[in-house]
C-alpha positions as CSV (number, residue, x, y, z in Angstrom):
1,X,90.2,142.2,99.7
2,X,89.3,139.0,98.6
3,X,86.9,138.4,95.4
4,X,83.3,136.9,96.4
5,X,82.3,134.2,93.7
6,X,79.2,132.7,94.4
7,X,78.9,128.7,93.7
8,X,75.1,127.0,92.9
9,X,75.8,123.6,92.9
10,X,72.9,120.6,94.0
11,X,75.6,118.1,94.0
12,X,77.9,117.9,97.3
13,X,80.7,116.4,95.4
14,X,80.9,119.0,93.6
15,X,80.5,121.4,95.4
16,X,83.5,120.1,98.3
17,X,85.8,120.0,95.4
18,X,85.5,123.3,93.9
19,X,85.6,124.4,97.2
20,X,89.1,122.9,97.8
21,X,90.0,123.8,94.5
22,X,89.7,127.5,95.1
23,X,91.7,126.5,98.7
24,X,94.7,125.7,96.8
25,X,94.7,128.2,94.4
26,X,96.3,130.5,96.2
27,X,94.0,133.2,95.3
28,X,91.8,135.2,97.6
29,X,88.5,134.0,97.6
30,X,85.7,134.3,99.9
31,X,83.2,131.4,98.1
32,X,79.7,131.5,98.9
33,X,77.4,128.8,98.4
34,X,73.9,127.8,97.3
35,X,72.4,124.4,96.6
36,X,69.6,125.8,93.8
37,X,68.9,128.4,91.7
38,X,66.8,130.3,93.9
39,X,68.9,130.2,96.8
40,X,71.9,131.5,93.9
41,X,69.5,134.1,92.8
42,X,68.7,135.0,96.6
43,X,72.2,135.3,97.6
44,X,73.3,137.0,94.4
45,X,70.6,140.0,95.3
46,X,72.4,140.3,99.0
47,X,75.4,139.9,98.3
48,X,76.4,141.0,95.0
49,X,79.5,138.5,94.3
50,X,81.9,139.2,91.6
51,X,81.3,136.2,89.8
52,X,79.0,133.1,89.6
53,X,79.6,129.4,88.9
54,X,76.2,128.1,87.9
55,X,75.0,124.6,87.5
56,X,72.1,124.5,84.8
57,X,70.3,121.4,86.1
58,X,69.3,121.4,90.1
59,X,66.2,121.8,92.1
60,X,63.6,124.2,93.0
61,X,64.8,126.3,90.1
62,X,67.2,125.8,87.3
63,X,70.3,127.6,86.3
64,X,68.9,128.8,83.2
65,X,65.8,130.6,84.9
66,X,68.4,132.0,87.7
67,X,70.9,133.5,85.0
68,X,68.0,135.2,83.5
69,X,67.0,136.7,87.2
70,X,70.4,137.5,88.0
71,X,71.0,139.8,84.9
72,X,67.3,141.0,84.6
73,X,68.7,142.6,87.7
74,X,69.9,146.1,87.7
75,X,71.9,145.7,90.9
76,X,73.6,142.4,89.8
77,X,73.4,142.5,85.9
78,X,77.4,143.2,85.6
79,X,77.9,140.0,87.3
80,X,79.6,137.4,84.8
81,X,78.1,134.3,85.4
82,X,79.8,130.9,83.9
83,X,77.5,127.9,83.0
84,X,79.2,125.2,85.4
85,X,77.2,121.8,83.7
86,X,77.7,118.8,82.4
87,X,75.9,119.5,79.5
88,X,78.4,119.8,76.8
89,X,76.3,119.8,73.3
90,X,76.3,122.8,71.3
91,X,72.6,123.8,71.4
92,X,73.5,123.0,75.4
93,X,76.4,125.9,75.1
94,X,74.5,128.5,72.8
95,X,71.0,128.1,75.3
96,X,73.5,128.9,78.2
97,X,75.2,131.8,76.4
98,X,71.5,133.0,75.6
99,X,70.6,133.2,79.1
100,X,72.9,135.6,79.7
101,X,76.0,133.2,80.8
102,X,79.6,134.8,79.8
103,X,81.1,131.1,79.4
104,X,80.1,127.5,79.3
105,X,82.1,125.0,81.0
106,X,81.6,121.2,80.7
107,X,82.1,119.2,83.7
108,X,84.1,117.0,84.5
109,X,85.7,119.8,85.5
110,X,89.9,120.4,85.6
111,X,91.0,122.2,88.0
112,X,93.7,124.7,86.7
113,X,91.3,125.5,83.8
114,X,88.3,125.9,86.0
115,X,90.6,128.8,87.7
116,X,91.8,129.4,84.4
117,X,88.1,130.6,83.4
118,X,87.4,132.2,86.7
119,X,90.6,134.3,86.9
120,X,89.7,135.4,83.4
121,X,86.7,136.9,84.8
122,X,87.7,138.1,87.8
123,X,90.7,140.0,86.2
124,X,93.6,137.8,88.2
């Protein structure tokens, strides 16, 4: 059965080349998408992935305030949820892990440690 990892993601670019990154990785994914945080926390509610890639900075509502939703929820609390920004300071990294995030990872993203980090999570 393939793991469900839910990507929010504003930028297109982005968002096409984790999708062919988690093509070629040989794992079993089945990656759902959303282009804002309330679409992420909307999808998260129905479908209850087993992990989240979430961008901190994108429209209609933020990462931050979507982490906090996603864990303030009982039925998607367990959820690990990775900060997936460009923001890279350390205030940028503890705020992140405040919300609730399990991991910050700074874009520009790699690609084998991006599945590094998610395989980590999702016990592959």
């Amino acid at each position: 059965m393939p793991k469900r990892i839910l990507l929010a993601e504003d930028d297109e670019d982005n968002r096409d080349l984790v999708k062919f990154v988690m093509k070629r990785s040989g794992m079993e994914i089945e990656l759902l998408v959303a282009e804002n945080g309330q679409e992420a926390v909307e999808l998260a509610l129905k479908e209850v992935p087993d992990l989240v890639l979430m961008d901190m900075q994108m429209p209609v509502m933020d990462g931050f305030q979507a982490t906090q939703l996603i864990k303030a929820n009982g039925a998607t609390a367990h959820i690990p949820v990775i900060a997936f920004t460009a923001q890279a300071k350390a205030e940028d990294r503890a705020r992140t892990l405040g919300v609730g995030c399990v991991e910050h990872y700074s874009k520009p993203m790699d690609p084998q440690e991006l599945l590094n980090v998610i395989r980590k999570y999702l016990n592959e």
